[in-house]
C-alpha positions, -999 to 999 in steps of 0.1 A, spaced: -354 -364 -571 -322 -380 -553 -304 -405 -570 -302 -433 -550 -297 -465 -572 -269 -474 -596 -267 -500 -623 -235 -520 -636 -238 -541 -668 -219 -574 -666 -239 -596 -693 -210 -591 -724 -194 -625 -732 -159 -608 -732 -150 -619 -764 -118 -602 -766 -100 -615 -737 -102 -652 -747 -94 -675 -738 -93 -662 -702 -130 -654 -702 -142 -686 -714 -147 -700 -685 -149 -667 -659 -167 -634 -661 -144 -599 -680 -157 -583 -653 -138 -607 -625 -107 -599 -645 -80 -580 -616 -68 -548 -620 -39 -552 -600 -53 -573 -571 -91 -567 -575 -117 -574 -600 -126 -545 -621 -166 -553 -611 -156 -538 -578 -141 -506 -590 -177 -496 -602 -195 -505 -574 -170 -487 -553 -173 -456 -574 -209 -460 -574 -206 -460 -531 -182 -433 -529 -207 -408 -546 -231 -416 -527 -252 -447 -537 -265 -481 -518 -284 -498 -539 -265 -517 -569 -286 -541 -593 -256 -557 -616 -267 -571 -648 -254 -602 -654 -258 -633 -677 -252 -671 -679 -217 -683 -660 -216 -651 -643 -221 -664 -608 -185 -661 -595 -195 -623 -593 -223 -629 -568 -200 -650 -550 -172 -620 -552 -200 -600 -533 -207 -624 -508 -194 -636 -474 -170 -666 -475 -169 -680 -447 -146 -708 -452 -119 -681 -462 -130 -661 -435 -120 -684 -407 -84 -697 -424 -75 -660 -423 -88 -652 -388 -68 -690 -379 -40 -676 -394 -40 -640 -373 -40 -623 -414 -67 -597 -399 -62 -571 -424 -69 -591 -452 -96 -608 -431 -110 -568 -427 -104 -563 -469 -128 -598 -480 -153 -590 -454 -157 -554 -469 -168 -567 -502 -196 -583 -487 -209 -550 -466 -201 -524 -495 -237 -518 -508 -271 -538 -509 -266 -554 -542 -291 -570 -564 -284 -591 -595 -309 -602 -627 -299 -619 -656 -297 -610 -697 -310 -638 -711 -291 -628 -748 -264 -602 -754 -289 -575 -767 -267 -547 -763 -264 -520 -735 -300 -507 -742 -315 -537 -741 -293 -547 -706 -304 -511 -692 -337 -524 -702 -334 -550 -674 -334 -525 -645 -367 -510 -650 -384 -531 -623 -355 -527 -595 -353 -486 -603 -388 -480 -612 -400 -446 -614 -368 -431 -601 -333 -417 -617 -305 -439 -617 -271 -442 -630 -252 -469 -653 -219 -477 -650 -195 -500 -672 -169 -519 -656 -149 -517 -685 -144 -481 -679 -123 -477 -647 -121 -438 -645 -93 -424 -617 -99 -391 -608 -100 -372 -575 -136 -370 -570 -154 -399 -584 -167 -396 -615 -204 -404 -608 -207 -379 -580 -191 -353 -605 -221 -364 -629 -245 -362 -598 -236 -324 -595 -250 -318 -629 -277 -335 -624 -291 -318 -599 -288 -286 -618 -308 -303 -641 -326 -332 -632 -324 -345 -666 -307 -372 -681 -265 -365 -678 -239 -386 -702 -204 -382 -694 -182 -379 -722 -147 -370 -731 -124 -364 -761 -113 -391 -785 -87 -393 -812 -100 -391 -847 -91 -425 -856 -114 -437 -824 -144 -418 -838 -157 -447 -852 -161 -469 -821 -179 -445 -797 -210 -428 -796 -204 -389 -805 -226 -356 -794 -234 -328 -812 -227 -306 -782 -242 -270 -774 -212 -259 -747 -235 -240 -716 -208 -239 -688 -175 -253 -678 -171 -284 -692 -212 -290 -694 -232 -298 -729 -266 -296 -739 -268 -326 -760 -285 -318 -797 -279 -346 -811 -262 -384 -806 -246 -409 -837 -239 -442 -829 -203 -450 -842 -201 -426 -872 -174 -421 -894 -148 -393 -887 -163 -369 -915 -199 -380 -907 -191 -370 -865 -206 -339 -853 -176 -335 -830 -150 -355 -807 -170 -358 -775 -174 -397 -770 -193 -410 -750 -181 -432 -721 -193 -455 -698 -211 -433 -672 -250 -423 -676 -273 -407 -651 -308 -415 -662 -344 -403 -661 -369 -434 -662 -381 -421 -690 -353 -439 -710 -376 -467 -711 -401 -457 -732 -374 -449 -755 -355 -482 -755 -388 -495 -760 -395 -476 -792 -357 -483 -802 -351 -503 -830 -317 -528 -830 -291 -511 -846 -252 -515 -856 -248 -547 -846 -284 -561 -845 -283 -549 -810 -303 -518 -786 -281 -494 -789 -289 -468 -756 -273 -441 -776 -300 -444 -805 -326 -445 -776 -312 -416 -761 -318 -395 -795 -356 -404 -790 -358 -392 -758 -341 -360 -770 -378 -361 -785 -390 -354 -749 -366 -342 -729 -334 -324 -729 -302 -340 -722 -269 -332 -708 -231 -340 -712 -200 -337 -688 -164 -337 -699 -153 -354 -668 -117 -348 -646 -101 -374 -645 -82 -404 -666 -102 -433 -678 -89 -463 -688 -104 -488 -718 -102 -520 -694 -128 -537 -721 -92 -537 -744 -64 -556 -741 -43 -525 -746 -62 -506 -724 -66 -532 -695 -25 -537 -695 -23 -499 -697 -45 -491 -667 -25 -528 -649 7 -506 -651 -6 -476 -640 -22 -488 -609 5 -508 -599 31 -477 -599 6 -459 -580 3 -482 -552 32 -476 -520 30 -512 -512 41 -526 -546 46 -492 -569 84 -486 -562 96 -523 -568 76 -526 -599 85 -493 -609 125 -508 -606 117 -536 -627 103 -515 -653 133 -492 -651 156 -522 -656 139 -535 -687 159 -541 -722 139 -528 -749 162 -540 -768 158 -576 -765 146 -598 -794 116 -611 -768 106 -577 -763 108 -569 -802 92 -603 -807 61 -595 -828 
């Protein structure tokens, strides 16, 4: 069956960037000069997919109104003859039909997946985290969508992690069956190094079957006291096999302060409009300065 629907979690309070999320969504947060929110639904539009339902949560609203028309703006910038920025604001309104529902608690990713089972029904669909912004040449969900439909079961994307990291991802015990492809035997929710069954973590990009469901609903809370959707994906291993793809392509931890400034830089120097003057600046930086040293 065609994948046709794609869902992008937004219900986290965003804990680690405050104070700057206490009053607006993480996922409004801009990567260079647009909300990381948008890079997902793009991704999700560039492989192929219309239909967005975006999980969201109390104070979240400024992301429906990202999505929306403003007119108000609208008319100051046609006013004011600006017509390719008036082109770029009325884009975000016509990129996909997008749906919204709220989390009423912060149950974890299962638990927010959980809220999509009316909008996608009895169909496949994919997930997508905003806090993973993956550049690559072909987008990473239509890379995913490939193996699916070798498959037509469920497809995690995953990559390498540093030993030290082990402990915050979800890991796969992975049977390798072609280039870069898994079959998943088994999934640990944030082990240990020693207790890992390899490096493969898992990262925000899932292709789902609808029986996930079932499983989140036989899932018990976890690390955390939340759904974890990589212990309900072990149950469904009860069922159904699973797959995982080492994907092409850089991702960047945008749901890190580290991270997010990391993939800031990066995207900057890559743009032609503003890469080489920021790229000077950089150059012309004193490492040596006691603000710079300033712990």
């Amino acid at each position: 069956m065609k994948v046709k629907k794609a869902v992008v979690t937004a219900a986290g309070l965003g804990t680690r960037f405050l104070p700057a999320t206490k009053a607006q969504p993480k996922e409004m947060l801009p990567l260079v000069d647009k909300p990381l929110i948008q890079y997902a639904v793009e991704e999700a539009v560039a492989s192929g997919i219309k239909q967005v339902l975006i999980i969201t949560a109390l104070g979240k609203h400024s992301i429906e109104d990202h999505f929306d028309y403003n007119v108000e703006l609208e008319r100051a910038l046609e006013k004011k003859g600006d017509r390719k920025a008036l082109e770029r604001v009325r884009k975000i309104a016509e990129v996909a039909a997008i749906a919204y529902t709220r989390q009423k608690e912060q149950l974890g990713l299962g638990h927010a997946v959980l809220m999509a089972r009316e909008l996608t029904g009895d169909e496949p669909f994919v997930v997508i985290l905003p806090d993973d912004i993956v550049d690559s040449d072909v987008p990473c969900i239509k890379q995913m969508l490939e193996v699916y439909e070798r498959f037509s079961s469920c497809v995690i994307a995953v990559e390498r992690v540093k030993r030290e990291d082990i402990k915050s991802y979800g890991i796969i015990d992975p049977e390798p069956i072609g280039e870069r492809v898994y079959r998943v035997r088994r999934l640990v929710e944030k082990p240990s190094p020693e207790e890992a069954p390899s490096n493969l973590g898992i990262v925000g990009r899932y292709i789902l079957t609808p029986a996930v469901f079932d499983a989140l609903d036989r899932t018990p809370r976890g690390k955390g006291g939340e759904i974890q959707l990589t212990d309900a994906l072990q149950i469904l291993l009860e069922k159904e096999a699973i797959y995982a793809y080492e994907f092409e392509g850089t991702r960047y931890d945008a749901g890190t302060p580290p991270g997010y400034l990391r993939a800031s830089v990066e995207h900057a120097l890559r743009r032609p409009d503003i890469g080489p003057q920021f790229r000077e600046y950089l150059r012309s930086l004193d490492l040596s300065k006691s603000w710079v040293k300033r712990k």
